[in-house]
N, C-alpha and C positions, 0 to 999 in steps of 0.2 A: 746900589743897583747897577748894573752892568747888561751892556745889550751891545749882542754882535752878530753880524749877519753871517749864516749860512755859505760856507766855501761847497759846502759839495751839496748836490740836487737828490733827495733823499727820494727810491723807489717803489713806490706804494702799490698798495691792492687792495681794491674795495670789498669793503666786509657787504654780504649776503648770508641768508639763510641755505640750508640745506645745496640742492644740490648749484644751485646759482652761484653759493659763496665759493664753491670748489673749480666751476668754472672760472670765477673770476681771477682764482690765486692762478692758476693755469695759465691764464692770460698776461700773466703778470711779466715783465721783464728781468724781474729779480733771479738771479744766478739759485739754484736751489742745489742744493750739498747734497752729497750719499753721506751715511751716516758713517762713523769708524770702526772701524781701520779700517776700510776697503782704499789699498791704496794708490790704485786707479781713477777714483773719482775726483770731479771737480769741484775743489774746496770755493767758499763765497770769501772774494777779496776783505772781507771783516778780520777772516782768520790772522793772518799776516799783515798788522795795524803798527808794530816796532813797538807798543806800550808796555810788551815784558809780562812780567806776571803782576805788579803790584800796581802797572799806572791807567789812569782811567780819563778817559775823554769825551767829553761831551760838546755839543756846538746846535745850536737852534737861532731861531730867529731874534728871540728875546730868553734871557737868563736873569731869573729873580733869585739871591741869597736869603731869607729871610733868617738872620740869629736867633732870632727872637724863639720862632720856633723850630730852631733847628732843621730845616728844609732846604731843598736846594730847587726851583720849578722851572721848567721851559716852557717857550710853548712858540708854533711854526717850525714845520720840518724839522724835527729833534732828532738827533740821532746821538745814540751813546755806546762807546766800546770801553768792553773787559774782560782781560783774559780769552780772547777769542770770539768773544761772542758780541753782537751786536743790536741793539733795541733802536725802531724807526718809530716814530711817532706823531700825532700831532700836540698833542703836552704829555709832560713828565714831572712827577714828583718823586726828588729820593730825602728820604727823612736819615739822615745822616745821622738820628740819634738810635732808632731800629736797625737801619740800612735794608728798609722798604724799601722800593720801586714798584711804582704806578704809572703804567701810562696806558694812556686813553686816544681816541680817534685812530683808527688805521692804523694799531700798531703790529709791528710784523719784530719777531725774536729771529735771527741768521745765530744757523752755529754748526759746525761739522757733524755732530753728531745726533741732531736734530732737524737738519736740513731747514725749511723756512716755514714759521707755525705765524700763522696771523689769528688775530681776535679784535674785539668791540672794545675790549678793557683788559689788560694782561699787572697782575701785580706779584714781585717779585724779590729773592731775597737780594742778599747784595752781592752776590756771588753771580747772579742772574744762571741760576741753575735749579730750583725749586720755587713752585709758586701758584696760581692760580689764572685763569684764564674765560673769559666769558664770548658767546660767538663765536666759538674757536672754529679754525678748520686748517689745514696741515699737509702738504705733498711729500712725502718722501720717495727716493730710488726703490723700484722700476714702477714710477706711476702708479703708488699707491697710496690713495688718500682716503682722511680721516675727516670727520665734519662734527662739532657736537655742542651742544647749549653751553656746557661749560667743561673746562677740564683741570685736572689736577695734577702736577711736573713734582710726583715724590721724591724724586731722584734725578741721575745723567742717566740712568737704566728703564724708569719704571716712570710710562703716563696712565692718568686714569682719564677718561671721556664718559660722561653721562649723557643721557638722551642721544647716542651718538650714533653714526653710520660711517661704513665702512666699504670701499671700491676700488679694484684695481680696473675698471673700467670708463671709457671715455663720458664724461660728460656735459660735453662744448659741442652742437651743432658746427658747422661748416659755417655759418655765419654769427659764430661767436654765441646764440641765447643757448641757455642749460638747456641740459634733456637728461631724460630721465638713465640711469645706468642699465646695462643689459643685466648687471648681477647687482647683488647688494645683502651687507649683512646687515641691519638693524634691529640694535639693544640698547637696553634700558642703563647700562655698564659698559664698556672695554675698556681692557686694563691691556698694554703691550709693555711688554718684558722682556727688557731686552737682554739681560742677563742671563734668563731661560731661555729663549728666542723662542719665546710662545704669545700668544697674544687670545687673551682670556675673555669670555662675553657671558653677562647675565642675563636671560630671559630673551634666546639670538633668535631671528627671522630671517632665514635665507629667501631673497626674492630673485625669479628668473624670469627676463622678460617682465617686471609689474608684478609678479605672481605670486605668492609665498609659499613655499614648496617643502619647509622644513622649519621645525621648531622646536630648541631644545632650551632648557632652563639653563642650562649650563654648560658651552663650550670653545671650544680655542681646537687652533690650527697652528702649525709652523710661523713664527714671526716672517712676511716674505722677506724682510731682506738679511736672514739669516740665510748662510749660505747651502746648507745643511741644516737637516733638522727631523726629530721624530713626528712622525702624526698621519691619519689617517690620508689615506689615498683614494682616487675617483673611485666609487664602488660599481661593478659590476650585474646587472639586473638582466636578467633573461625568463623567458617563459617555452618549454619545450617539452617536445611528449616525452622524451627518455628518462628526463628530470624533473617535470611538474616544474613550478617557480621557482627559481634560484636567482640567489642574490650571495655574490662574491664583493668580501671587503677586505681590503688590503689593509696594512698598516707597517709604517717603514719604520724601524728602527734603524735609528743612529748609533752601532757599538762605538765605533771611535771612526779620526778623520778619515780610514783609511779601510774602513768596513761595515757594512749594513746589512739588514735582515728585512727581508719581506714577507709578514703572513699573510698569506689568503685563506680564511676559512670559504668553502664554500658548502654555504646552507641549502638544501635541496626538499621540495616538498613530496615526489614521488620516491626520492631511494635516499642512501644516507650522506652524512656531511664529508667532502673533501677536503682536505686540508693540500693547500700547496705553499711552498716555500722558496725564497730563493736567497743567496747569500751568494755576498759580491767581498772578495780581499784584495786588497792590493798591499806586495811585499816592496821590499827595496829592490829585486829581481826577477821580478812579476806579480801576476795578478792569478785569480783563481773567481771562476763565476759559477754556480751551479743552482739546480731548480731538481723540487722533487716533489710526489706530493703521496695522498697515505689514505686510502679507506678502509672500511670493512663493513662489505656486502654480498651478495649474491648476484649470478651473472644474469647479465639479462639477454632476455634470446624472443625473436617474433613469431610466437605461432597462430596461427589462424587469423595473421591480419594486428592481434595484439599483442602490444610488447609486456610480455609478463619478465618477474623474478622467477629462475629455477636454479635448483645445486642448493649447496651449503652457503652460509657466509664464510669467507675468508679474509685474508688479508691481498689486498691491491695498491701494486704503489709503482711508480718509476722514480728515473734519476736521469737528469741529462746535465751534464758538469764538462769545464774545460778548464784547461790551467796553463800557463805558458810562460817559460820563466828564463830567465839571462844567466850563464853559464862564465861566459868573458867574451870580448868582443869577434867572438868567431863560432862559438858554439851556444843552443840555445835547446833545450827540451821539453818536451810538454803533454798531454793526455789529453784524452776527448774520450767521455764516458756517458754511453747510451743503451738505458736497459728499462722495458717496463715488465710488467708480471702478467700481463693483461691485451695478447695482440688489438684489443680495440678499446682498451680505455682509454686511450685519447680521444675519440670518437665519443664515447658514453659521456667524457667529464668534461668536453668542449675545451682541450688545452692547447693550444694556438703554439704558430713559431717552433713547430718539432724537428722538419723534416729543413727549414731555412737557414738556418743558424749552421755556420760553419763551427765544428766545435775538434780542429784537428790541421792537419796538413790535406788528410783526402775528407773529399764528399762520399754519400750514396744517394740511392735513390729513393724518390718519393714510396713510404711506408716501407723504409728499412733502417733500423739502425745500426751506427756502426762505432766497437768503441777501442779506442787506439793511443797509443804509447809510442814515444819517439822522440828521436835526437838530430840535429841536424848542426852542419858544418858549415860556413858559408865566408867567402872573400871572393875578390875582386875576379878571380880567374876559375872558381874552382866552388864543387858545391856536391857535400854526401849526405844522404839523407838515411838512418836508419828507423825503423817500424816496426808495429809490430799489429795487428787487425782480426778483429772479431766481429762477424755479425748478427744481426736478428734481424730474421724477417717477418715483419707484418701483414704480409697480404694471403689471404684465402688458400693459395697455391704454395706456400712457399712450404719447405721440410728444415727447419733449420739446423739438423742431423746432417744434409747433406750437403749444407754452405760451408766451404771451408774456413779457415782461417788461418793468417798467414805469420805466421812467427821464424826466421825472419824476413823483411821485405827491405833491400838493400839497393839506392841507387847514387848512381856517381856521375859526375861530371866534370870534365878538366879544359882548358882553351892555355896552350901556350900563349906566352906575351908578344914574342918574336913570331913573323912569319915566317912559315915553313914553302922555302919553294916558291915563293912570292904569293901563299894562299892563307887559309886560317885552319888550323886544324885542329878540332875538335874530337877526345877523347871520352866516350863513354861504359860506361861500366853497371850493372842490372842482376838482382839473384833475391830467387823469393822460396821459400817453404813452404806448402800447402798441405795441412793434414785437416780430410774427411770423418766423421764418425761413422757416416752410414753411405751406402750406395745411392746417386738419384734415381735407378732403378730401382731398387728394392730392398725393403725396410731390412729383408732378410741378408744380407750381403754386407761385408763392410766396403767403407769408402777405399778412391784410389789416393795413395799421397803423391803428391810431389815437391821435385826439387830441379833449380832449373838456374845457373850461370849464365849471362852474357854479358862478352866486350865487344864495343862497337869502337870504330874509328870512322872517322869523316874532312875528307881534305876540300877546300870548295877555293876557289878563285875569282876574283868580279873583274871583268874588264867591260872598258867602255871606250869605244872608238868616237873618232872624229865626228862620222855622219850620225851618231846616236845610239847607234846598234849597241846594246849590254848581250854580253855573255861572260857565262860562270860554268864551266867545268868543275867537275866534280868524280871526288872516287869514294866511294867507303867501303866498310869490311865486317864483316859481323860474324862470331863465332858465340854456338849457342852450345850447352850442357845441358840434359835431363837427369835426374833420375827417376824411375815409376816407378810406386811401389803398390801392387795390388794385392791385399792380403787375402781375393778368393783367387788367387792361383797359388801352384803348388811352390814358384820363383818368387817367395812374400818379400825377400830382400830386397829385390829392386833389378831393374833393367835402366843399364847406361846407354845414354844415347847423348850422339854429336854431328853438330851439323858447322856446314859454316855457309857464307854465299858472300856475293861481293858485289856492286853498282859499278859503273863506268856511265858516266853521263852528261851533257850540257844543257841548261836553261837558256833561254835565247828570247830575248824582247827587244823590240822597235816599237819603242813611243812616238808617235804623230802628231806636232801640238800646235795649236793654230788657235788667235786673238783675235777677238771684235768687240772694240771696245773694252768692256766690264766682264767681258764672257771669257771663258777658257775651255776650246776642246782637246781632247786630247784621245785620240783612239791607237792603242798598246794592242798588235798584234804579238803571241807570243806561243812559246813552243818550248817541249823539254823531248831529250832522248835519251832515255837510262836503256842501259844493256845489263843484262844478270844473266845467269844459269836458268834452265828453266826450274821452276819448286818443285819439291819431292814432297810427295804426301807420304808422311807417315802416322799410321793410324794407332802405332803407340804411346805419341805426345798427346795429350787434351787439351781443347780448348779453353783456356779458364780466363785468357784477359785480352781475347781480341773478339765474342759474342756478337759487342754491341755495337757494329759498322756500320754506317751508311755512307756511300759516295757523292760526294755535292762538291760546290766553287771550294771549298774551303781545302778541302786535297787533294783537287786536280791535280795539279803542278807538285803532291810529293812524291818521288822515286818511292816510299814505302811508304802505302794507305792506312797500317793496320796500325791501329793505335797503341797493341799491345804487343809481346815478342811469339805468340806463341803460334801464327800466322807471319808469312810476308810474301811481296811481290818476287815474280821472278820473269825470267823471257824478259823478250825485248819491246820495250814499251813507248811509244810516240803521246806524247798531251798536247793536244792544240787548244789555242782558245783566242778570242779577241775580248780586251777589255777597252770599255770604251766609258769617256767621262764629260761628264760637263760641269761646266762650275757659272754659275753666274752673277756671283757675287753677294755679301750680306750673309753669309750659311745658305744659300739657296742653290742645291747641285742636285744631278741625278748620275748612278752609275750601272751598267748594264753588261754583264758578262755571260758569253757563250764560250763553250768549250765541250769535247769529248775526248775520250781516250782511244787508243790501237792499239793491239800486240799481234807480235806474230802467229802466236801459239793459243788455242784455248787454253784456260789454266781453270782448272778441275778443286783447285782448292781454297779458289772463290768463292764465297754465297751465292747464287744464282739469282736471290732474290736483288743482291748489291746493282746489277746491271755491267759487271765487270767481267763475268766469266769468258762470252765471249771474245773474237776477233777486235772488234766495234763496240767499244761501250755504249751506255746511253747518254742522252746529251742533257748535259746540265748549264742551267739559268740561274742568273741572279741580277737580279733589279730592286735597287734600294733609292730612293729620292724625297726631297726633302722641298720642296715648293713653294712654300712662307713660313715665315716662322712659326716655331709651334706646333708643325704639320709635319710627319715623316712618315713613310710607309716602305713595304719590303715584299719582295715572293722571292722566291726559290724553289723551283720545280725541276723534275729529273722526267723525261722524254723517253721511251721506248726508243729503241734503236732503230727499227724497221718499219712500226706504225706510227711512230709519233705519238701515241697516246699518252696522257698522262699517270705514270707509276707511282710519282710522291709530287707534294707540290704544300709549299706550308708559305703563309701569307699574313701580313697585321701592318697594322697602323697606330701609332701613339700621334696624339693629341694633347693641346698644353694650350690651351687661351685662356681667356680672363674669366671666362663664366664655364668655361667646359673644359675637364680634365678626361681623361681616359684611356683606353687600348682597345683591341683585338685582334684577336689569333684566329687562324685557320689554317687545320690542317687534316690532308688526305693521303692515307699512307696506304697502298695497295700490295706493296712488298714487305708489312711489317715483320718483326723476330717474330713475334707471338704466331704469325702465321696467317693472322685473321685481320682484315682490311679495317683500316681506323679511318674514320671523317668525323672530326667534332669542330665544333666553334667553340671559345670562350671571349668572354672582355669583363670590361667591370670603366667605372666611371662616375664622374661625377655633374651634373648639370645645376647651375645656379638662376632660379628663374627670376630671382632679384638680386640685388647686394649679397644679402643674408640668409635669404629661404634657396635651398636648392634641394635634388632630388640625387640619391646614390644606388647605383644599381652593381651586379657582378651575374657571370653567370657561367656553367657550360652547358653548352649541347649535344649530345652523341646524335650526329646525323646517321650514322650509319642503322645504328636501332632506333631512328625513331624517339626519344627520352632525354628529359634533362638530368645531367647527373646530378647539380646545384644550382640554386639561382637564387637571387634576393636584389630585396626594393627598400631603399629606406629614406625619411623625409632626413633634412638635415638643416642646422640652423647653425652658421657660426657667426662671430665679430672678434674685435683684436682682446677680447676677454671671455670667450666662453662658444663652446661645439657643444650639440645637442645632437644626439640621433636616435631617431626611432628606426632600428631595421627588422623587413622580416626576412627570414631566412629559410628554403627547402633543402635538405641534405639527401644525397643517398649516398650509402658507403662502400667502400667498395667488396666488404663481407656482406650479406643477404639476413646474416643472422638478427642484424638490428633494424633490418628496415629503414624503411624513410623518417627521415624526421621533419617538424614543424618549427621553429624557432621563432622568436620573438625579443630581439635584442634594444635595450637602453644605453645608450652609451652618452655622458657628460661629464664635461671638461671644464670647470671652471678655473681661472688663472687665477693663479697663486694658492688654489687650494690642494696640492697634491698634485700639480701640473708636469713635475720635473722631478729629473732624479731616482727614477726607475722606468723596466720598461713593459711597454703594454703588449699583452701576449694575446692581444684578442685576435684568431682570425677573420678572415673577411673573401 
């Protein structure tokens, strides 16, 4: 007989049932492993014991050999290592003629690939990697745990668990007693797999909240700590007049590490089923993402109030795809393709994320798409971007006959390293092709093409004196090329046309900056005087890429307002403005800018509605401030020149505190393109009227008519394992032929069940 006391203080965890015993392993101080390979994770110091492969150690309070019957027994604080792995105990028996291992009281198996499994009684082979297990219950990486009457260790790959339950959700109170999990699957089996990375259940009971909300005789989910993996994803549930019930179910497939597949059928009880898809690659020189989806039905249109089916069944589908891929370390190319068959199936099949998604070098605008091919050049000094653009317009008004498109669309930029003259100077370079099918006059008419060259040059200079004063002089130079070609005139080849113009001008600021304490103000009076030619209208260039202007703080101070070349400033032009700041510490500032513009000359080839044409612009404001944390707000309003009155003025607030998320926008446009005075509100937001219950709202308003355009209210439930929302939803579209619609949306999230790893295209 031999007896040796314990050198090292072994770390236990008290066995309970259910959800108490998982509390308790939680509690535990014991180091708990991620399983392997992940080789980031923190292995439990059992791993790295120096015993090698073949040597084995044991040490407890007391050690009985028994020959007789071939045993070996401890008992007080037992601890035994091999091969990695480590068994805690309060006695142990290994029959050294089997190479069984048993042990009983509080014992706990450590091992990297199992992370820390505790039970009542745990017996074992001599490998200590297959075995049995009573009172089990088991944490592994990211927080998810297993609990179950008894389990069975077939394998290093394969546990089986009876009467068992299953959570990746907290269940330890703030003052340490169990509570019950927000999710949970309990069966009468689970079987996890880790060689599939599936984790299989016999006769499963999904409970949400206490409740049990699903029950199938037979199923499995992604193993979570596989890193990837195939299996179904949250499903989608709605109720709405256009589509009757529907319910969209995802399912991800895993092609390889490097590409997946997402189907969503989506089942519909008023019209037919949608299928949508999405497929993500990634190469060794880019990636490629795309989403499309496929019906066949008949269009639906609102007559008398009701949304009936009329027309043929056909086929309905879109495609919105991007790709963008490495060329070598200076050049790079890519596509963004946007096309459906249907200007308002997106609208009919409720498909989210269309118009937000950058899928290219440019954007458009909301219900257009646009799809484009391109190469781009880029280093340290110098940057050309070649294009190529097509669009489709979705809205009620548009003629897509008379959108051009532009093959090609060429632009350049170059900055010597050296300065020139003691300034920087910047060369640019611009040339697009625009061919029309049809006139936007008249279907009877063909379109006009064009074709249009320009180099710009710009020299600028920054000086900064003694007393604070900055000024930056400045010259630039711009020559432009047309061609038109109007195929209803008798001239179908074209008309050349050339212009050039050129700036002379200075920027001029005096910042004023004065300390109290923690506070800093600083008020920047400032001024620019550019001198040009006065502009020459000519009524044979078209407008095609300088439409959509408005004058505000953000291009006071440019010598040329127009965003695009086929417009620009001329005469002589004075900007004043003061901008003024305060800071007072923590993120807590406000800044407030006035300014207007002068010119000598009316200039006739202004927008009258911009506030620029005349002498005296109007005067424009910006105030933006930030108060406490989590608080910001902004306006920006534009001033009649002579009354005062308000012409445009747009205004919002975000908000970000612990129980209340949200925004809102306002805006009042009296000068809009369209012609016709816009005033609407929107916001959207979220309010928490406990921990976990809170309420979601979104909305807009068309003040101007009277009418909401959309709005929706829905309850919301989350915790660190699962979002629940009930929303409902009013649409109107912005075609008349579909009408309003009703909505009724499901949305849950439960963690680890399809939580990750694609992405959700619900809008909101």
């Amino acid at each position: 007989m031999t007896e040796r006391r314990s050198l090292l203080g072994a770390r236990r965890t008290a066995l309970l049932s259910g959800s108490a015993l998982l509390c308790a392993l939680l509690s535990s101080p014991v180091v708990i492993a991620a399983p392997a390979p992940a080789p980031s994770a923190a292995k439990p110091s059992a791993v790295d014991d120096g015993l090698g492969d073949d040597g084995f150690y044991l040490e407890a309070d007391v050690v009985i050999r028994d020959d007789a019957n071939k045993t070996i027994a401890a008992q007080g604080d037992v601890e035994a290592r091999y091969q990695g792995r480590t068994i805690r105990a309060q006695q142990l028996v290994y029959d050294t003629k089997t190479g069984v291992i048993t042990a009983k009281g509080k014992a706990q198996v450590i091992s990297a690939d199992a992370g820390v499994q505790s039970a009542e009684e745990i017996t074992l082979d001599d490998k200590l990697r297959a075995g049995v297990a009573y009172g089990f219950s088991t944490i592994l990486e990211p927080n998810i745990k297993f609990a179950a009457s008894s389990a069975i260790r077939r394998s290093e790959t394969v546990n089986e668990l009876n009467r068992a339950i299953y959570t990746p959700c907290d269940i330890c109170a703030k003052n340490g007693e169990p509570k019950a999990p927000s999710w949970s699957i309990i069966a009468d089996r689970i079987v996890q797999d880790r060689g599939r990375q599936l984790v299989y259940y016999r006769h499963a009971v999904v409970k949400v909240l206490g409740v049990p909300v699903f029950y199938a005789p037979i199923f499995w989910h992604p193993d979570p700590q596989a890193e990837r993996s195939s299996g179904m994803l949250p499903p989608r549930i709605q109720k709405s007049k256009r589509r009757g019930f529907s319910y969209e179910q995802p399912y991800l497939v895993v092609i390889s590490p490097s590409q997946d597949l997402v189907i969503s059928p989506q089942i519909n009880s008023l019209v037919n089923p949608f299928l949508n898809l999405e497929w993500r690659k990634r190469f060794y020189s880019g990636e490629i993402e795309a989403r499309a989806g496929f019906t066949h039905e008949r269009d639906l249109e609102t007559i008398n109030g009701d949304l009936r089916k009329v027309g043929d069944d056909t086929s309905r589908s879109y495609i919105l795809a991007k790709g963008k891929f490495t060329i070598n370390d200076k050049w790079d190319w890519g596509f963004g393709l946007e096309r459906t068959s249907d200007a308002l199936l997106f609208d009919k099949y409720n498909i989210g994320r269309v118009y937000q998604d950058n899928r290219g070098l440019f954007n458009t605008d909301s219900r257009r798409l646009l799809t484009q091919l391109y190469a781009t050049r880029q280093t340290d000094r110098s940057y050309l971007a070649l294009s190529t653009l097509s669009f489709q317009g979705l809205r009620s008004t548009d003629n897509n006959h008379a959108i051009p498109y532009a093959a090609p669309l060429v632009e350049a930029r170059y900055e010597p390293a050296d300065p020139i003259f003691g300034g920087r100077l910047r060369l640019q370079g611009s040339g697009v092709a625009l061919f029309r099918d049809q006139s936007p006059l008249s279907a009877k008419q063909p379109g006009v093409d064009s074709r249009r060259a320009t180099g710009e040059g710009e020299w600028r200079q920054i000086n900064t004196f003694s007393n604070g004063l900055r000024a930056e002089p400045f010259v630039s130079a711009r020559a432009d090329y047309y061609n038109i070609a109007d195929q209803s005139l008798a001239n179908s080849k074209g008309q050349s046309i050339s212009r050039t113009m050129g700036t002379v001008g200075m920027d001029l600021s005096y910042p004023l900056i004065r300390k109290a304490g923690a506070s800093t103000l600083i008020v920047e009076p400032m001024a620019q005087i550019a001198l040009s030619p006065n502009a020459q209208s000519d009524s044979r260039i078209p407008n095609e890429d300088s439409i959509s202007f408005e004058f505000d703080e953000t291009n006071l101070f440019e010598a040329n307002r127009y965003p695009g070349f086929d417009l620009y400033d001329g005469g002589q032009r004075l900007n004043v403005g003061v901008r003024t700041t305060v800071d007072w510490g923590g993120g807590r500032n406000a800044r407030v800018l006035v300014g207007r513009s002068f010119r000598s000359h009316r200039d006739l080839m202004v927008p009258a509605r911009t506030g620029l044409q005349g002498t005296a612009s109007d005067w424009v404001t910006s105030v933006s401030v930030a108060p406490i944390a989590g608080l910001s707000a902004f306006a920006r309003t534009r001033l009649d020149s002579d009354t005062l009155k308000v012409r445009r003025q747009e205004a919002g607030a975000n908000l970000s505190l612990d129980r209340v998320r949200g925004y809102i926008r306002y805006l009042d446009d009296k000068t809009a393109i369209s012609g016709t005075a816009v005033q609407d509100i929107q916001g959207a937001g979220e309010v928490y009227i406990s921990k976990t219950w809170g309420l979601t709202f979104a909305g807009v308003r068309d003040l101007e008519n009277d009418v909401w355009r959309n709005r929706e209210i829905g309850l919301l439930y989350r915790d660190e394992c699962t979002r629940l929302e009930i929303v409902y939803q009013r649409e109107e579209t912005y075609n008349r032929t579909l009408g309003p619609s009703d909505n009724v949306l499901v949305r849950l999230t439960l963690a680890t069940l399809g939580d990750a790893g694609y992405t959700d295209y619900d809008d909101r």
